[in-house]
C-alpha positions in Angstrom: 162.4 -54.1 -2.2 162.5 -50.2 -0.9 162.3 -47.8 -3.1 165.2 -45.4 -3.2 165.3 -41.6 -1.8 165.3 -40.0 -4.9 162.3 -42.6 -6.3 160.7 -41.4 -2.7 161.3 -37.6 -3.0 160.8 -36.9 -6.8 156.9 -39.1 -6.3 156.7 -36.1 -2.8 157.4 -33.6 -5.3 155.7 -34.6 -8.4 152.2 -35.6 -6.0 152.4 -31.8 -4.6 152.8 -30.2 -7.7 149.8 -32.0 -9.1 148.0 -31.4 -6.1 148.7 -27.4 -5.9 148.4 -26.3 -9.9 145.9 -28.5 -10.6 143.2 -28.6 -7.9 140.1 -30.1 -8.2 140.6 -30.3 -11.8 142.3 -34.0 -10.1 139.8 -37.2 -9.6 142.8 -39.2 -8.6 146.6 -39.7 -8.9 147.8 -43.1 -9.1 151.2 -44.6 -9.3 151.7 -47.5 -11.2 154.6 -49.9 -12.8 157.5 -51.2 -10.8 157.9 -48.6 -8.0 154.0 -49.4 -7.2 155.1 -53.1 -7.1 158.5 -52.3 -5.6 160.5 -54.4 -8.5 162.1 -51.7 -10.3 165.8 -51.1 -10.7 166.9 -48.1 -9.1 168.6 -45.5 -11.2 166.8 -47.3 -14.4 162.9 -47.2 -13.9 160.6 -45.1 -14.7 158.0 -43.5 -12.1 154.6 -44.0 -14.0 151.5 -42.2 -12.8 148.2 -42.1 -13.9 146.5 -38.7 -13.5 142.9 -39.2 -13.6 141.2 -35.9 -14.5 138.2 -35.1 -13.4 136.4 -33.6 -16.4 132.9 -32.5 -14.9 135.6 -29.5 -13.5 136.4 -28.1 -16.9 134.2 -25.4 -17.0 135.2 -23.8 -14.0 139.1 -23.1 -15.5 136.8 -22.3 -18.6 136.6 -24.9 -20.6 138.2 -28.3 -22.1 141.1 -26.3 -23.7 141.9 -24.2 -20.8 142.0 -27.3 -18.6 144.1 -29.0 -20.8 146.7 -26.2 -21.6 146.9 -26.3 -17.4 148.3 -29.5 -17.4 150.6 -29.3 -20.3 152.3 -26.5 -18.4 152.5 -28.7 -15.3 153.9 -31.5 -17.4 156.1 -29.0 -19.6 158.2 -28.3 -16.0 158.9 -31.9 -15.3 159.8 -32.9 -18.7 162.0 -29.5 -19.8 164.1 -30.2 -16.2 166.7 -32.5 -17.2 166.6 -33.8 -13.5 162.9 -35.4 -14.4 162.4 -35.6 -18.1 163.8 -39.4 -17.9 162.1 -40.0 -14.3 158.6 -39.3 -15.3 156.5 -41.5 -17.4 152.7 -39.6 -17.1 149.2 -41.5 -18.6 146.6 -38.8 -18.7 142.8 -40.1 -18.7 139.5 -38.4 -17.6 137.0 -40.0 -15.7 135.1 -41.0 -18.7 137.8 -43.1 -20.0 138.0 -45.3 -16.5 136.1 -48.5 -16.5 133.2 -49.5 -14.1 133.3 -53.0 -14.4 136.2 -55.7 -15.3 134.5 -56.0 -18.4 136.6 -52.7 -19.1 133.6 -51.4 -21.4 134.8 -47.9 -21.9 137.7 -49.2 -24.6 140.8 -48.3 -22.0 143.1 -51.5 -22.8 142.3 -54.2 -19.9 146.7 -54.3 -19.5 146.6 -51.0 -18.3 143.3 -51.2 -16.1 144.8 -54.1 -14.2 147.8 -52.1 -13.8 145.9 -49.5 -11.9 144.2 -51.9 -9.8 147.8 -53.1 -8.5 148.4 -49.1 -8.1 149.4 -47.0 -5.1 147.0 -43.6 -4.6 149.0 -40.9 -4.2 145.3 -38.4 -4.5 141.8 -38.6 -4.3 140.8 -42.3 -4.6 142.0 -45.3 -7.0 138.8 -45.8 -9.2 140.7 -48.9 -10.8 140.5 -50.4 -7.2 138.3 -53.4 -6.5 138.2 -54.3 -10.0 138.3 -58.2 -11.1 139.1 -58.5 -14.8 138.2 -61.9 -16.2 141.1 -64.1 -17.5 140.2 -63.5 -20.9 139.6 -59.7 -21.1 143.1 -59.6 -19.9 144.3 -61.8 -22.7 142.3 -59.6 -25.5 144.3 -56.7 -23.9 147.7 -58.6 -24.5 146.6 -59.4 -28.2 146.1 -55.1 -28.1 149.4 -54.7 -26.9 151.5 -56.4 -29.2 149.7 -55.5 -32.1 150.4 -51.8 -31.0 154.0 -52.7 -30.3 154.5 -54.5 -33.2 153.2 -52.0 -35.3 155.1 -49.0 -33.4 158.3 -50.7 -34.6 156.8 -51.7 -38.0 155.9 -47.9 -38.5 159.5 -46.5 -37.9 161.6 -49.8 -39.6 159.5 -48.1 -42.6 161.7 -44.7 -42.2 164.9 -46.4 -41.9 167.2 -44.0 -43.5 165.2 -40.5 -42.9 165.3 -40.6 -38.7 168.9 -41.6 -36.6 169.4 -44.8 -35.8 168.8 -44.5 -32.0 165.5 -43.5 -32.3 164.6 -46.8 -34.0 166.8 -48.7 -31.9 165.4 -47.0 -28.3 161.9 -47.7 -30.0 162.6 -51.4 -30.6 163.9 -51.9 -26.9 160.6 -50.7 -26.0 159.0 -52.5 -28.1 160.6 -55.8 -27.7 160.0 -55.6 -23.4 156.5 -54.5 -24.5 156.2 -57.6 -26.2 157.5 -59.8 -23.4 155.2 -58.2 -21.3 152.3 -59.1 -23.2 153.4 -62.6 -23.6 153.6 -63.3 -20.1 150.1 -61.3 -19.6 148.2 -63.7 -22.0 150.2 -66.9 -20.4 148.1 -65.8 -17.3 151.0 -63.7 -15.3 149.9 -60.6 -13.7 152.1 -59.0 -11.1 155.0 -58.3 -14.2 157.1 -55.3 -15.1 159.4 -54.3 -17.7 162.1 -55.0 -15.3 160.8 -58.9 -14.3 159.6 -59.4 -18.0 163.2 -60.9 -19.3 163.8 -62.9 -16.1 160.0 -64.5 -16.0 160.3 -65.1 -19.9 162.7 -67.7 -20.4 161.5 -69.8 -17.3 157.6 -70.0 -18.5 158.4 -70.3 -22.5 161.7 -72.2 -22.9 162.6 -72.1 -26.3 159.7 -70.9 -27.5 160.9 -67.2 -28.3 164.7 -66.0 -28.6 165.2 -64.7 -25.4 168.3 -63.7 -26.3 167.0 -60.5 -27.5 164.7 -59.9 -24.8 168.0 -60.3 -22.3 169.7 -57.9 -25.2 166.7 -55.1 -24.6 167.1 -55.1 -20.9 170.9 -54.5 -21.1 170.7 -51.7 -23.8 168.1 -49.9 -21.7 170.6 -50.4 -18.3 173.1 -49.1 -20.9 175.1 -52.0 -19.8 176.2 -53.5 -23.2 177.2 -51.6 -26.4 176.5 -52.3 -29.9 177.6 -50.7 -33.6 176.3 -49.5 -36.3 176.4 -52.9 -37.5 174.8 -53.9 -34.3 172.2 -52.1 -34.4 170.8 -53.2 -37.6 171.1 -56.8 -36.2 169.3 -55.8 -33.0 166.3 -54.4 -34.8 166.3 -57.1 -37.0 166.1 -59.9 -34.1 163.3 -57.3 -32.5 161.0 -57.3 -35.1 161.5 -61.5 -35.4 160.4 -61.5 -31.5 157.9 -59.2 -31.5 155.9 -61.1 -34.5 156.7 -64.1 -32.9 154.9 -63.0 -29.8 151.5 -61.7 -32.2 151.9 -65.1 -33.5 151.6 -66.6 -30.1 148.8 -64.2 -28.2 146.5 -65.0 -31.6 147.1 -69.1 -31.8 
């Protein structure tokens, strides 16, 4: 699949913006997610990026803070532009925080290492590249996911009444794609997005998780189906059922 024009020229513009404020403050830019892989639906995806900082640079913009208050004012254009603030999806690491081995030793969760080894470099060098990530690190990072999912959702069913609806409800479409994605990560699936995640589901696990509301997720966040009040109450129900169901599974 080809990635659209404006996919093609906001990743030119993003890249060179990076590239010009931030200098050699920059180890590495990677893109990552379903424009990397080319499976994402245009108009819908995200563009995800990991910016890889190089921290050994910090001093020379005077220190940690000042290094970090340059990059929030770099992110702070993209995401007050209401051309980009839906576009861009931005992971921030330093150096430190990037693995040498498979064995993903420094704590950064094995899903997202193995999604920069299937990244595109945009700067500098991809230092997720060449990795091999046994089978079973990558299945301890599924069992991380889902538990962060599940308890992402958990945390805001828990102020159901103080925050709008939609908030909870956009959480718990995250969530429950989140949770399909770790599901098909632990059954040993790797090249996955959130945009494959409720086609590939129902083929591998037939009637083992409601799909239903996995296929429900992905049409909320294409804003292709509506729902009440009523609905929506329903929907975060049948969310939190699938995503415990999926915890369930990745810790049989």
């Amino acid at each position: 699949m080809s990635v659209a024009i404006e996919y093609q020229m906001f990743i030119k513009k993003f890249t060179k913006s990076v590239e010009t404020e931030l200098g050699d403050l920059v180890d590495s830019l990677v893109l990552v997610g379903s424009i990397a892989s080319k499976t994402q639906i245009d108009g819908e995806s995200d563009v995800d990026f990991y910016l890889i900082l190089d921290d050994s640079k910090f001093e020379s913009v005077g220190g940690t803070l000042s290094a970090w208050t340059k990059v929030a004012k770099l992110v702070g254009t993209y995401l007050e532009n209401p051309l980009f603030v839906t576009m861009l999806d931005l992971t921030i690491l330093v150096k430190a925080q990037v693995p040498k081995t498979g064995n993903c030793e420094t704590g950064l969760n094995p899903i997202r290492v193995l999604n920069g080894v299937q990244g595109e470099t945009k700067l500098g060098t991809n230092p997720f590249e060449g990795l091999e990530i046994p089978d079973e690190i990558i299945q301890h990072g599924a069992k991380q996911m889902a538990g962060e999912y599940l308890d992402q959702l958990k945390d805001l069913c828990l102020m159901i009444g103080d925050i709008p609806p939609y908030e909870i409800l956009y959480n718990a479409v995250d969530t429950v794609l989140g949770c399909a994605q770790a599901a098909l990560y632990y059954h040993g699936e790797r090249d996955i997005s959130r945009c494959s995640a409720p086609e590939l589901l129902p083929k591998i696990f037939e009637g083992k998780f409601n799909n239903e509301v996995v296929l429900k997720a992905h049409h909320f966040r294409l804003a292709a189906e509506e729902i009440t009040d009523e609905g929506d109450l329903k929907f975060i129900a049948d969310a939190a059922d699938f995503c415990h169901s999926v915890l369930k599974y990745v810790n049989e």
